[in-house]
N, CA, C and O atoms as a GROMACS GRO file, in nm:
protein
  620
    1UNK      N    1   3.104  11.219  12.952
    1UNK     CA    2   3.112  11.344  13.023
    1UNK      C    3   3.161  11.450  12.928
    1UNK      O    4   3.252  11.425  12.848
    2UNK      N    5   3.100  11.577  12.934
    2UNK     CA    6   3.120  11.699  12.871
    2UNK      C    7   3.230  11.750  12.934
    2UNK      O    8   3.226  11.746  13.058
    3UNK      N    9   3.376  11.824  12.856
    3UNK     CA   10   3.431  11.871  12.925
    3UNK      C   11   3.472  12.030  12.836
    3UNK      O   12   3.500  12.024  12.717
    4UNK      N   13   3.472  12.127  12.888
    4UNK     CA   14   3.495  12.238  12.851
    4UNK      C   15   3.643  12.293  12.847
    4UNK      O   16   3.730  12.283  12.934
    5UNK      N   17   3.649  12.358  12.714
    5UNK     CA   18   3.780  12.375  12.727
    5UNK      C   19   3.821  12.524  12.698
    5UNK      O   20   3.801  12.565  12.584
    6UNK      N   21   3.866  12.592  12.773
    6UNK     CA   22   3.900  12.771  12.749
    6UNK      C   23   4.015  12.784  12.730
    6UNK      O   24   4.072  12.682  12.766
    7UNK      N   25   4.095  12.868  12.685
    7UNK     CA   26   4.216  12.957  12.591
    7UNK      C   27   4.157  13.098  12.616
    7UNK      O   28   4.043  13.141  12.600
    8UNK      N   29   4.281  13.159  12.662
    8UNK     CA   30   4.282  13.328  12.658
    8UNK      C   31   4.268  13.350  12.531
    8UNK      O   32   4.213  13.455  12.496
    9UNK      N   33   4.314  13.255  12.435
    9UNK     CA   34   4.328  13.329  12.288
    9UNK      C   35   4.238  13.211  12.200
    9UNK      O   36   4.287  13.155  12.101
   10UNK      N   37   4.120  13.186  12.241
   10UNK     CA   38   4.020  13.142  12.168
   10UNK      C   39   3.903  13.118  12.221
   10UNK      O   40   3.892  13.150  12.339
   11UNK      N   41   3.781  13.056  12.151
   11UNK     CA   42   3.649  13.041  12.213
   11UNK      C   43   3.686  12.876  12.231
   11UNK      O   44   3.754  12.789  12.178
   12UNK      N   45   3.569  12.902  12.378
   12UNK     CA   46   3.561  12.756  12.398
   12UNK      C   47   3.578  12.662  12.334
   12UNK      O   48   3.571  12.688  12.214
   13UNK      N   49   3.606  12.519  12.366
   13UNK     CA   50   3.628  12.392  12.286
   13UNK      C   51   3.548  12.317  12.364
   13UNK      O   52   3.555  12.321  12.487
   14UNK      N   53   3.428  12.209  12.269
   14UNK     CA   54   3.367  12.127  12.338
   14UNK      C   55   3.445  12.009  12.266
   14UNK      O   56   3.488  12.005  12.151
   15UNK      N   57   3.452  11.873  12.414
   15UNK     CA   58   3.457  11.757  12.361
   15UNK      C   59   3.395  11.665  12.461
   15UNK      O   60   3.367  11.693  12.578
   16UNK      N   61   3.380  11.572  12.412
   16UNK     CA   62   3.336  11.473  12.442
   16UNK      C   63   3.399  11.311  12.498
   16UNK      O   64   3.468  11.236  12.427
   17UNK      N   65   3.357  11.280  12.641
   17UNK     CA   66   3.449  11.188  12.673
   17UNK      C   67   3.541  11.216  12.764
   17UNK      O   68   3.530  11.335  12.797
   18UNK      N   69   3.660  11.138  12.843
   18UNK     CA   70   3.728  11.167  12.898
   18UNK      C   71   3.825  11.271  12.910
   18UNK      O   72   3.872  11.302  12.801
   19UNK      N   73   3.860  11.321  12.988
   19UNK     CA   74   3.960  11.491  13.001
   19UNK      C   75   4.032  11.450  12.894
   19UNK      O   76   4.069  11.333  12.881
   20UNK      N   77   4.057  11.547  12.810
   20UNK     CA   78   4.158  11.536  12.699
   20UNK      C   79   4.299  11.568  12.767
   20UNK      O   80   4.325  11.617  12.877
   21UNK      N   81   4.375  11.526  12.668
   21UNK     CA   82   4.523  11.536  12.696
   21UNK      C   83   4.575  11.666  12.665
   21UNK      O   84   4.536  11.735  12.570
   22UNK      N   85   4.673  11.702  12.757
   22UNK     CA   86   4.659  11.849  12.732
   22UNK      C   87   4.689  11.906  12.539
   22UNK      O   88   4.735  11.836  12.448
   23UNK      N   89   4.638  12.071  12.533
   23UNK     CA   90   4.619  12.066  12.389
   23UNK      C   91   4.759  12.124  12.314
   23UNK      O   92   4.824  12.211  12.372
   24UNK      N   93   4.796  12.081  12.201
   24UNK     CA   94   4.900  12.135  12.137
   24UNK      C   95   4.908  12.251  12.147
   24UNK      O   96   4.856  12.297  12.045
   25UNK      N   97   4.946  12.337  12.215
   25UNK     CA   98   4.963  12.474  12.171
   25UNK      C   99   4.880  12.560  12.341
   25UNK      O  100   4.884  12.683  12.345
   26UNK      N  101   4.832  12.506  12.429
   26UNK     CA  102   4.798  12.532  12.498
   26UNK      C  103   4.823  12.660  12.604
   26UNK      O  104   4.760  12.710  12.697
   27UNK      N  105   4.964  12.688  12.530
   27UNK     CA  106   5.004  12.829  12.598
   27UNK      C  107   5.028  12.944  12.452
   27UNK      O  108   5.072  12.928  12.338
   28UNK      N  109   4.975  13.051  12.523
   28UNK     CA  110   5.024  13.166  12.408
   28UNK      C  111   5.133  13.197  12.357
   28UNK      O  112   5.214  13.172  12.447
   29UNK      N  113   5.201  13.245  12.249
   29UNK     CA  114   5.321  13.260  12.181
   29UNK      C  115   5.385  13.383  12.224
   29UNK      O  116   5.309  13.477  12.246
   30UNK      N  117   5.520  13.404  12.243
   30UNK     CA  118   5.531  13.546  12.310
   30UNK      C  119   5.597  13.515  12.417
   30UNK      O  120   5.625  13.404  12.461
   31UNK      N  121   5.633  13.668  12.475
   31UNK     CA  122   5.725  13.647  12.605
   31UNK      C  123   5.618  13.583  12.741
   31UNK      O  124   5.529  13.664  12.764
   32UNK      N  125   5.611  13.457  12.833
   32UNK     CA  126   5.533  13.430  12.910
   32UNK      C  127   5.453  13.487  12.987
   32UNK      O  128   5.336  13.454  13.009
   33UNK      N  129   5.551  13.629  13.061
   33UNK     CA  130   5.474  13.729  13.141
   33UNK      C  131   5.433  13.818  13.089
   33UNK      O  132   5.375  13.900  13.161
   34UNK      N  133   5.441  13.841  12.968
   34UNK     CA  134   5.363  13.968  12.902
   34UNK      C  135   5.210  13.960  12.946
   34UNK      O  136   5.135  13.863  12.947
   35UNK      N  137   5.183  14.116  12.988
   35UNK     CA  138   5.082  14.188  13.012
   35UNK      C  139   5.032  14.098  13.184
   35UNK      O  140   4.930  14.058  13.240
   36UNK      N  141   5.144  14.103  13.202
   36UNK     CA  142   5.136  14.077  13.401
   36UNK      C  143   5.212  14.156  13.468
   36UNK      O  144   5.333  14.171  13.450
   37UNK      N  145   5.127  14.225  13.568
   37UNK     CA  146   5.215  14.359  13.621
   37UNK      C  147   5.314  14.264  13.719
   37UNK      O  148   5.305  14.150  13.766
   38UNK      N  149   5.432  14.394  13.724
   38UNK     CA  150   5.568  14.339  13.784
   38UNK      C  151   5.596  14.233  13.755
   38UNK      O  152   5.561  14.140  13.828
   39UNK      N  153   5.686  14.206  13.614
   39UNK     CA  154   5.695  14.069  13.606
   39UNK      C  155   5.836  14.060  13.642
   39UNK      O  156   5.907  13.982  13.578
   40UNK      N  157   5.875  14.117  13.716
   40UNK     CA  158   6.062  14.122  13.718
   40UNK      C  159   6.029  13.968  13.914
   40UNK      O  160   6.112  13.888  13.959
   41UNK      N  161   5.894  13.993  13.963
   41UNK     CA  162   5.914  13.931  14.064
   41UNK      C  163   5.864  13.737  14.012
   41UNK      O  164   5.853  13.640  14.086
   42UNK      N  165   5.844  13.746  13.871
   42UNK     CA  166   5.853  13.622  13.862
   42UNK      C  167   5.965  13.537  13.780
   42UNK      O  168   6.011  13.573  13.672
   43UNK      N  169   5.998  13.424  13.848
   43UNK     CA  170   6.139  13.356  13.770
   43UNK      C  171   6.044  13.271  13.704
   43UNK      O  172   5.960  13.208  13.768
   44UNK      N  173   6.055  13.264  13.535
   44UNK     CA  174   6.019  13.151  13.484
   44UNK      C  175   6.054  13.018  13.487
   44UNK      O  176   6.126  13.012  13.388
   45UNK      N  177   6.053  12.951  13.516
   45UNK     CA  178   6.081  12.747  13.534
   45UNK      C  179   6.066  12.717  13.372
   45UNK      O  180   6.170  12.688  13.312
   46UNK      N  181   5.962  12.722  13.311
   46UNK     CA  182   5.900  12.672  13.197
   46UNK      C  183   5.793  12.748  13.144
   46UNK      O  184   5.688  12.771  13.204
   47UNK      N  185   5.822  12.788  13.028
   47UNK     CA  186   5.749  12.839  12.930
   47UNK      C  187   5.591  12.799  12.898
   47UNK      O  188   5.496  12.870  12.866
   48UNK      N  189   5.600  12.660  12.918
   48UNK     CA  190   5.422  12.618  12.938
   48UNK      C  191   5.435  12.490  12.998
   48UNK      O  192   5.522  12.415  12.953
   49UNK      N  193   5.373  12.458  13.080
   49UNK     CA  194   5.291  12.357  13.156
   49UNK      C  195   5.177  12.356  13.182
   49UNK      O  196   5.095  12.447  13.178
   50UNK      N  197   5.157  12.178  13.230
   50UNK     CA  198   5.059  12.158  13.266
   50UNK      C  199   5.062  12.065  13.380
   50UNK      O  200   5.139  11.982  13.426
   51UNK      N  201   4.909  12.129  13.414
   51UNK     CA  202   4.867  12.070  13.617
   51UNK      C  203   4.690  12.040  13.595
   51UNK      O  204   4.593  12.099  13.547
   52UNK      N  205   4.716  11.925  13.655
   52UNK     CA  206   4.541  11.900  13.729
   52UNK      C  207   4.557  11.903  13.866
   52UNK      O  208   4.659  11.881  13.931
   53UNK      N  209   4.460  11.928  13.898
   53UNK     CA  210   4.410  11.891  14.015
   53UNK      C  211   4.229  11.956  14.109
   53UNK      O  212   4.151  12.028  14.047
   54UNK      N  213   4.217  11.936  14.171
   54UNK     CA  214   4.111  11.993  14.266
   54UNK      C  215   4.112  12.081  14.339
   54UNK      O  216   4.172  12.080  14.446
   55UNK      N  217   4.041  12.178  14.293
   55UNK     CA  218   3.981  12.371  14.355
   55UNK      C  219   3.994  12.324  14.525
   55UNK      O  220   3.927  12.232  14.573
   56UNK      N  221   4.073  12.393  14.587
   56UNK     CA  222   4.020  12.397  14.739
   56UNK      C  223   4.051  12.561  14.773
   56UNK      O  224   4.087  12.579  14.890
   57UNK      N  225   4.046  12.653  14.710
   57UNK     CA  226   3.984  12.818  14.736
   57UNK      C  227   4.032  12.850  14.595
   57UNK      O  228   4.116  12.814  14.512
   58UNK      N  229   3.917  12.951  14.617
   58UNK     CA  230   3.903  13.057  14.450
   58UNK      C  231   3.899  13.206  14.548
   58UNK      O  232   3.828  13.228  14.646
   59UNK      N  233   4.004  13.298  14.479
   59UNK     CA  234   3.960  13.427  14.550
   59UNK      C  235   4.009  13.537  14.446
   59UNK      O  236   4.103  13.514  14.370
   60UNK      N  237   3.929  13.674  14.447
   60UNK     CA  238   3.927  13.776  14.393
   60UNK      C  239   4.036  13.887  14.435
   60UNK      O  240   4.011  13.963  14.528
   61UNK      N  241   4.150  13.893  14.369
   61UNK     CA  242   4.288  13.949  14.482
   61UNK      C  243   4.229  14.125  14.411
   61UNK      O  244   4.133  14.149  14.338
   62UNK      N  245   4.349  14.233  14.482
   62UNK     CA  246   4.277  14.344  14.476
   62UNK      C  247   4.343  14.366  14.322
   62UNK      O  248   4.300  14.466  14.265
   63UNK      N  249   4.434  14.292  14.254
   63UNK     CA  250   4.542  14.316  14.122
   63UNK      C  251   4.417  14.267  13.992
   63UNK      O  252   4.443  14.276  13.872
   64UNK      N  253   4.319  14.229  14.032
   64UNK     CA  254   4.214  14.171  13.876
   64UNK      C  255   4.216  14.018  13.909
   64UNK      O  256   4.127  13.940  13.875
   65UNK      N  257   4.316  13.987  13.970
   65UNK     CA  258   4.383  13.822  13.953
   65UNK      C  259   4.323  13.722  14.062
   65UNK      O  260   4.343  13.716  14.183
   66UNK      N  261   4.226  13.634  13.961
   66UNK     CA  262   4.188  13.533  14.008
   66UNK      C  263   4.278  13.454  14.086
   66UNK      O  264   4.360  13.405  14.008
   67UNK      N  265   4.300  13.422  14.196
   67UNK     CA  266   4.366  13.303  14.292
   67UNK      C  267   4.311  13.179  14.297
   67UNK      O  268   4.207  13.173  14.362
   68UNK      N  269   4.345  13.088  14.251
   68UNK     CA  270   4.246  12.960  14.255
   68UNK      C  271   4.376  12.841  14.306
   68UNK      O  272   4.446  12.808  14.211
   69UNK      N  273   4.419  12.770  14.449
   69UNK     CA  274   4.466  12.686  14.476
   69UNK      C  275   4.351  12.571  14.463
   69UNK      O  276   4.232  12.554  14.488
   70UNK      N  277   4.488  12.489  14.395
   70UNK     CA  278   4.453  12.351  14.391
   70UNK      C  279   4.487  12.217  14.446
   70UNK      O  280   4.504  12.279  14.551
   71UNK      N  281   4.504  12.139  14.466
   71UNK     CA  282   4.506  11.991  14.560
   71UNK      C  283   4.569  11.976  14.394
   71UNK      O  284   4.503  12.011  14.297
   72UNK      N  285   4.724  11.913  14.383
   72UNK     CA  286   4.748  11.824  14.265
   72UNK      C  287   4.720  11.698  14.256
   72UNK      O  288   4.733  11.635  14.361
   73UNK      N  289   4.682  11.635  14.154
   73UNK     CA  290   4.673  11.539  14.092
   73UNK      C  291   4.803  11.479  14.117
   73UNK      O  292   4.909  11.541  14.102
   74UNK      N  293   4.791  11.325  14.165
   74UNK     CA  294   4.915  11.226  14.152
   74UNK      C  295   4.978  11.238  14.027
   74UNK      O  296   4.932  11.175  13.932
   75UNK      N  297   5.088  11.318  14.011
   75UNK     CA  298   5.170  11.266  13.940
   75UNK      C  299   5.272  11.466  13.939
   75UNK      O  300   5.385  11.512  13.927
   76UNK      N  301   5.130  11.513  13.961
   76UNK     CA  302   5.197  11.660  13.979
   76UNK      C  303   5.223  11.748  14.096
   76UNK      O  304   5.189  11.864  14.123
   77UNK      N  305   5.320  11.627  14.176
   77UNK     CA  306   5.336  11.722  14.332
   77UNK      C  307   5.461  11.780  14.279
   77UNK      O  308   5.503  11.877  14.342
   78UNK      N  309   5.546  11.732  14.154
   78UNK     CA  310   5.685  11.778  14.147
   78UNK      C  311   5.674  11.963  14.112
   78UNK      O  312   5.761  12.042  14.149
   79UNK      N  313   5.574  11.993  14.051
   79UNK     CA  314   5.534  12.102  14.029
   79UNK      C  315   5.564  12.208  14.184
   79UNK      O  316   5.576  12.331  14.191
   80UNK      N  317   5.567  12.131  14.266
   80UNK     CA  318   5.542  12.236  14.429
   80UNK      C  319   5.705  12.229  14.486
   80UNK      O  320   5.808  12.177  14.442
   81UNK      N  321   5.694  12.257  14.529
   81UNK     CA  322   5.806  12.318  14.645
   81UNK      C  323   5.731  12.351  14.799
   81UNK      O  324   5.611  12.372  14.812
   82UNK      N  325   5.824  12.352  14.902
   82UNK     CA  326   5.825  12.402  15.046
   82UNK      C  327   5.745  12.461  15.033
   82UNK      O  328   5.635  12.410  15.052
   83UNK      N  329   5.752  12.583  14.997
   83UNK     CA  330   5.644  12.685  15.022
   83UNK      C  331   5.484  12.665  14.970
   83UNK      O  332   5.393  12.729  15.023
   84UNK      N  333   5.467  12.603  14.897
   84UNK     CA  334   5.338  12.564  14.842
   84UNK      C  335   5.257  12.467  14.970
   84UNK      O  336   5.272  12.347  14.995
   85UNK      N  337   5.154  12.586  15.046
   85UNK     CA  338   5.074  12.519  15.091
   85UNK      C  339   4.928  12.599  15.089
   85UNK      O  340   4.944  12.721  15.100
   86UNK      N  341   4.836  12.571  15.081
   86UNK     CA  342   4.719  12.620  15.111
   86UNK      C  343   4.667  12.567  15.234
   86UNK      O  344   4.678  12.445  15.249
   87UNK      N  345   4.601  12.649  15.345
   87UNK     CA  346   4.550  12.580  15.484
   87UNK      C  347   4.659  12.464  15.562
   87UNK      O  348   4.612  12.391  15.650
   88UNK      N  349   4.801  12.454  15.524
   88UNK     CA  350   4.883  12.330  15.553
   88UNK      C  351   4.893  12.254  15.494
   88UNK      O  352   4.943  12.153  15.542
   89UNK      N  353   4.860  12.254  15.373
   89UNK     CA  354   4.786  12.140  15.298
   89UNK      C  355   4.856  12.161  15.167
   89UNK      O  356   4.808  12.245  15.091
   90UNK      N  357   4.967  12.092  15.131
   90UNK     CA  358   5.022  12.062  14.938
   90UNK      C  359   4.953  12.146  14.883
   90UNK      O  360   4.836  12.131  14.917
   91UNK      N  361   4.974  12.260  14.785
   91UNK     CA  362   4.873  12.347  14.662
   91UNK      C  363   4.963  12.408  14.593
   91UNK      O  364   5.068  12.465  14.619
   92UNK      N  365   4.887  12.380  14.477
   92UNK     CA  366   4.962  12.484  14.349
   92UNK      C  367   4.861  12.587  14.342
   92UNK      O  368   4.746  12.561  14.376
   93UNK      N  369   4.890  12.686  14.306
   93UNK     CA  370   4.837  12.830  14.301
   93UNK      C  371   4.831  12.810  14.137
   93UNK      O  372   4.911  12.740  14.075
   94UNK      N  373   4.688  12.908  14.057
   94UNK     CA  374   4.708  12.895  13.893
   94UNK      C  375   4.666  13.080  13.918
   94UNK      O  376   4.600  13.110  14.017
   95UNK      N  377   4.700  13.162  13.846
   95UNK     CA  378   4.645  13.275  13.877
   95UNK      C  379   4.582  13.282  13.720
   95UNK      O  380   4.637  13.250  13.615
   96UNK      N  381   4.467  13.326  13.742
   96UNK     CA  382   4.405  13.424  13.604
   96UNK      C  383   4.424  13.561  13.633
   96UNK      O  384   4.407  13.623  13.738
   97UNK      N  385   4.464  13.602  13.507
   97UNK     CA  386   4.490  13.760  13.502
   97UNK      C  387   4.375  13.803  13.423
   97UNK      O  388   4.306  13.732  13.349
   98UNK      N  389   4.359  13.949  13.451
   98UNK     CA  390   4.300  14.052  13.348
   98UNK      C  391   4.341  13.984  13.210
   98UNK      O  392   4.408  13.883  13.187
   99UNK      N  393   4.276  14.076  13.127
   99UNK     CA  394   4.298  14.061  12.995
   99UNK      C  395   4.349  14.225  12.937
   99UNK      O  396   4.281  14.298  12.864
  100UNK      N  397   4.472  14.253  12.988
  100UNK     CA  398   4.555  14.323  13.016
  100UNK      C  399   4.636  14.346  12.867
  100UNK      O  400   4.663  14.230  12.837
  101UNK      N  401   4.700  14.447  12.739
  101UNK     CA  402   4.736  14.426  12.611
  101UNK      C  403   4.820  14.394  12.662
  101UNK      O  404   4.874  14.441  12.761
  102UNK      N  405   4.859  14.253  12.563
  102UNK     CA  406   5.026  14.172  12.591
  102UNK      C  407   5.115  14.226  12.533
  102UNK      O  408   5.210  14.151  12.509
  103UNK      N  409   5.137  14.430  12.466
  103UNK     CA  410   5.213  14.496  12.375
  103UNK      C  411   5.285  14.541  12.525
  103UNK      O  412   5.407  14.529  12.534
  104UNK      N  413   5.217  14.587  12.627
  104UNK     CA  414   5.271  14.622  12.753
  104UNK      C  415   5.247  14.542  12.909
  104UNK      O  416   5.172  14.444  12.919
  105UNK      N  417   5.307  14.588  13.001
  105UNK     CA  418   5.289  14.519  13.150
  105UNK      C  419   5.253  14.624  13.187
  105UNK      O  420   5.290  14.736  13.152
  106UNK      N  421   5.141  14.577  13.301
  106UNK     CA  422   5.067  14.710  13.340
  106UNK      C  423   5.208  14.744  13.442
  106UNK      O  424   5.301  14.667  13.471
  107UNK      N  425   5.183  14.901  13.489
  107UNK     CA  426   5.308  14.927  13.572
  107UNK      C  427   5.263  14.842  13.716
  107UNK      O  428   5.348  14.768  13.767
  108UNK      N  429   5.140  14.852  13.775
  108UNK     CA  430   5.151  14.802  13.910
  108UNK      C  431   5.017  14.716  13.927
  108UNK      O  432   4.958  14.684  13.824
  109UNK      N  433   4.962  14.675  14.060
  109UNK     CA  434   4.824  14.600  14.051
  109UNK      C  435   4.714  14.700  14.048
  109UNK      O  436   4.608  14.645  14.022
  110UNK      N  437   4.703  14.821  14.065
  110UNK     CA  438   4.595  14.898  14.046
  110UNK      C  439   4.578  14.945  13.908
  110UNK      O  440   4.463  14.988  13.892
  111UNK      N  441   4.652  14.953  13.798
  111UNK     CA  442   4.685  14.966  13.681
  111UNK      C  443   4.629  14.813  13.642
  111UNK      O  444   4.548  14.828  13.550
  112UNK      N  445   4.641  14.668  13.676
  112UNK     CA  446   4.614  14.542  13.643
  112UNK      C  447   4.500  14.550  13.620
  112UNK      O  448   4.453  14.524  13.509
  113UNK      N  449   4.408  14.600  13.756
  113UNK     CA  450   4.288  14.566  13.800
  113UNK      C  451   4.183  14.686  13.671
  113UNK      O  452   4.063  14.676  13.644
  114UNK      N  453   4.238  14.741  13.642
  114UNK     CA  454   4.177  14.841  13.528
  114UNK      C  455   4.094  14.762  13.406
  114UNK      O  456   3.982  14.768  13.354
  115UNK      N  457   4.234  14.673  13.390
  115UNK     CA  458   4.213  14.595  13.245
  115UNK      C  459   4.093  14.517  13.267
  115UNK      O  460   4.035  14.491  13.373
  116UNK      N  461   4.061  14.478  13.128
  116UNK     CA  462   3.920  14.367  13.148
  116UNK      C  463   3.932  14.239  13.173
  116UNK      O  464   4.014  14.159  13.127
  117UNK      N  465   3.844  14.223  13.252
  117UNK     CA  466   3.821  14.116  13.312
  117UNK      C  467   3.830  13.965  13.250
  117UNK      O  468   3.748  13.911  13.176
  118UNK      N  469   3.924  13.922  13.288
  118UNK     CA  470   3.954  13.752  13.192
  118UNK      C  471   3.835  13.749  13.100
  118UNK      O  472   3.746  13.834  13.095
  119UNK      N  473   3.846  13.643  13.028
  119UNK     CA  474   3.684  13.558  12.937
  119UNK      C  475   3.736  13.413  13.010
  119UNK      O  476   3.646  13.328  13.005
  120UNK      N  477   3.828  13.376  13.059
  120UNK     CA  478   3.890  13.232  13.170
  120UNK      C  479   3.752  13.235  13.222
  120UNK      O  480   3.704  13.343  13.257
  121UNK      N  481   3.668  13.095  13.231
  121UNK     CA  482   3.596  13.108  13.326
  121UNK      C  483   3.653  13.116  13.492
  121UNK      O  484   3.775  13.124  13.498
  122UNK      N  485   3.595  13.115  13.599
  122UNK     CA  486   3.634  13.070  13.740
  122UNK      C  487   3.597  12.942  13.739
  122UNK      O  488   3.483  12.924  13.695
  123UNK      N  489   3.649  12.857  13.770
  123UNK     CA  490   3.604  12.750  13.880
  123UNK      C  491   3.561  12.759  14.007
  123UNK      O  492   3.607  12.829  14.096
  124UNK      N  493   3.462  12.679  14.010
  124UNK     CA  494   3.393  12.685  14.257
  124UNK      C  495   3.490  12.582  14.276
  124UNK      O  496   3.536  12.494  14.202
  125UNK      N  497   3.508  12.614  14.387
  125UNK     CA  498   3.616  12.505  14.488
  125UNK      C  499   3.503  12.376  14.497
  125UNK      O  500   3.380  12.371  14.503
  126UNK      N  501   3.631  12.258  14.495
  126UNK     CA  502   3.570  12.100  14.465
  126UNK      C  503   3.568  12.066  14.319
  126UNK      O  504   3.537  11.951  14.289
  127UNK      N  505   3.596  12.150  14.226
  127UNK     CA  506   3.553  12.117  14.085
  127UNK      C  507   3.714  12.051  14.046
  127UNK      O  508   3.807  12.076  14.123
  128UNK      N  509   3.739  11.968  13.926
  128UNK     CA  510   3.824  11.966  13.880
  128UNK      C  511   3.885  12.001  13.753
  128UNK      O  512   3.834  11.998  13.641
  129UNK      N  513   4.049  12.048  13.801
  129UNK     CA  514   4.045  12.147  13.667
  129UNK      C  515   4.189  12.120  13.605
  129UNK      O  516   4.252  12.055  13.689
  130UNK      N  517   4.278  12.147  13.475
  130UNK     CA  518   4.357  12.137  13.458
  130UNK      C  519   4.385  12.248  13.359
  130UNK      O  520   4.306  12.263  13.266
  131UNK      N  521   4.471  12.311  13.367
  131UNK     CA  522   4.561  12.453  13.358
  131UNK      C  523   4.674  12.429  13.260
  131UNK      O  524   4.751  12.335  13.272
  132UNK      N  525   4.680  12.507  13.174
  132UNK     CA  526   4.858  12.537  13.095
  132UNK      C  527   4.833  12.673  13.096
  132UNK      O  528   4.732  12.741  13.081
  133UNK      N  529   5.001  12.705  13.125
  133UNK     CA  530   5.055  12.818  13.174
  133UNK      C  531   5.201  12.837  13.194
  133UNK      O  532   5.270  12.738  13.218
  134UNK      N  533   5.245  12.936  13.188
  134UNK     CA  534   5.376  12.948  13.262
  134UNK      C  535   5.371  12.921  13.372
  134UNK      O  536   5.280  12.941  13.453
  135UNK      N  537   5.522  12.847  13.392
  135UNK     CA  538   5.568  12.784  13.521
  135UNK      C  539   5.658  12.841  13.626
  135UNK      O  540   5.768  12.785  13.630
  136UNK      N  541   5.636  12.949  13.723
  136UNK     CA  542   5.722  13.030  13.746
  136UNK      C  543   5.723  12.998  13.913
  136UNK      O  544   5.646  12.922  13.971
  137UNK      N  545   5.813  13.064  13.965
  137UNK     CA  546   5.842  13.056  14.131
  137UNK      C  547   5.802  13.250  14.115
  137UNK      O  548   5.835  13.341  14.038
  138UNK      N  549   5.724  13.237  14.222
  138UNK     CA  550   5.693  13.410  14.293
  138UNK      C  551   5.769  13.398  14.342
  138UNK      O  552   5.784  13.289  14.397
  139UNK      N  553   5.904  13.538  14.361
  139UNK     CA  554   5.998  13.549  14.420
  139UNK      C  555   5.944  13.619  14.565
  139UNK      O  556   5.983  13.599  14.680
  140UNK      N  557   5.870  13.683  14.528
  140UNK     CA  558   5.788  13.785  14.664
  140UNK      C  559   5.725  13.678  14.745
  140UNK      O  560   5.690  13.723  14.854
  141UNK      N  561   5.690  13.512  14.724
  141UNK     CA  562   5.647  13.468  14.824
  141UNK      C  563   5.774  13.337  14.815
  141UNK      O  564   5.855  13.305  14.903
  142UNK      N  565   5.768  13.317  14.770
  142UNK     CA  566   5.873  13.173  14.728
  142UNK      C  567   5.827  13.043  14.714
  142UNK      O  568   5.885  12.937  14.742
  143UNK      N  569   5.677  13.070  14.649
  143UNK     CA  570   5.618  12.937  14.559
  143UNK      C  571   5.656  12.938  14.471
  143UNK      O  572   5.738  13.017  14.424
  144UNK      N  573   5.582  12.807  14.400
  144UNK     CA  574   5.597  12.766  14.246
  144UNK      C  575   5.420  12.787  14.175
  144UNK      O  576   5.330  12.711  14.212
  145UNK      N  577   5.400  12.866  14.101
  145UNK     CA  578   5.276  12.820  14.013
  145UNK      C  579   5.269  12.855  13.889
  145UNK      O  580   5.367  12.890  13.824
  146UNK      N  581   5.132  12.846  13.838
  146UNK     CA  582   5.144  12.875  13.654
  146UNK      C  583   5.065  13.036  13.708
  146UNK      O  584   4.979  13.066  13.791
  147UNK      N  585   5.137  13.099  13.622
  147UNK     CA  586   5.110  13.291  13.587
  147UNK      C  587   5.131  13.295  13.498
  147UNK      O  588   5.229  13.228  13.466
  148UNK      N  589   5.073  13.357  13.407
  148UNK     CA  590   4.914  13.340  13.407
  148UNK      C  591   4.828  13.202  13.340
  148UNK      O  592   4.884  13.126  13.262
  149UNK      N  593   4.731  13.189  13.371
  149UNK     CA  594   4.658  13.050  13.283
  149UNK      C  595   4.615  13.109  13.156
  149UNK      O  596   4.528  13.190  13.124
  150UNK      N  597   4.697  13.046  13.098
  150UNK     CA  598   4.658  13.086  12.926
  150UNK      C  599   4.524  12.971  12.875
  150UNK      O  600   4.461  12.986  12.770
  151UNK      N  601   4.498  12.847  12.982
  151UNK     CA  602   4.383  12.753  12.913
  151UNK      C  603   4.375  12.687  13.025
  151UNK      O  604   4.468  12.663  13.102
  152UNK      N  605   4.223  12.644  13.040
  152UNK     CA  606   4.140  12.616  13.155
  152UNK      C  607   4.049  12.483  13.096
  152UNK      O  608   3.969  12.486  13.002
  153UNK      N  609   4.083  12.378  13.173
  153UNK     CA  610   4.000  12.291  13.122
  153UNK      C  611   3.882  12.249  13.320
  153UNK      O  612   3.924  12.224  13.433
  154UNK      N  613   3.790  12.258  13.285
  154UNK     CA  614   3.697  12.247  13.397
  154UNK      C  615   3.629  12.097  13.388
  154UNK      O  616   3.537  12.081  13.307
  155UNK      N  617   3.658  12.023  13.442
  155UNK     CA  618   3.578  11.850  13.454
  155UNK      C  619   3.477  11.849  13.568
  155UNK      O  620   3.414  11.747  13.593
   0.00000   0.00000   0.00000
């Protein structure tokens, strides 16, 4: 099986064979939330992680930012908290952002939505995918997910 592999800060990676293990370096260097508007409403957990699991909604928010909940993979429910549900249902949230300069944070989401548009592909719901990213709790809702996905692996 072909599996594709994306980085905000590189071109695709093809390999071959089973999902690779996540990649050395898989998150960008730098402060985590740089070039994510309002980052004062996210608490970082961890500087980079990683999550698999299975797409069950992809949506286009009005901030640029891809929403893509996922169904975790056994081994990554520790990643969630209470508040993490999609439809009732266990989900980690991965957001893709704009491609927004990481020299500044945009001031708000209409300022976000300006910037250009990820090169992250999307995933369709049902696909499986695994994410590194910062690991943060939204204080404005009181989940846990990765903001932003710095690397997208699609199986």
């Amino acid at each position: 099986m072909a599996v594709l592999v994306f980085c905000a800060c590189a071109e695709p990676v093809r390999t071959a064979g089973p999902s690779p293990s996540p990649v050395a370096g898989g998150c960008r260097t730098g402060p985590p939330e740089a070039a994510v508007h309002n980052p004062d409403r996210l608490k970082v957990l961890d500087r980079c992680k990683h999550a698999e699991g299975v797409v069950v909604d992809v949506a286009l928010e009005d901030d640029g930012d891809y929403h893509l909940w996922f169904r975790p993979d056994s081994g990554y429910e520790y990643l969630l908290n209470a508040e993490n549900h999609f439809q009732a249902q266990p989900a980690m949230l991965a957001e893709i952002t704009p491609d927004c300069p990481s020299s500044t944070s945009p001031p708000d989401a209409r300022s976000a939505a300006r910037c250009p548009k990820s090169k992250l592909p999307i995933p369709v719901i049902g696909r499986h995918i695994a994410v590194d990213g910062p690991w943060v709790l939204d204080t404005d809702h009181g989940w846990r997910e990765i903001h932003p996905v710095d690397l997208i692996r699609i199986t």
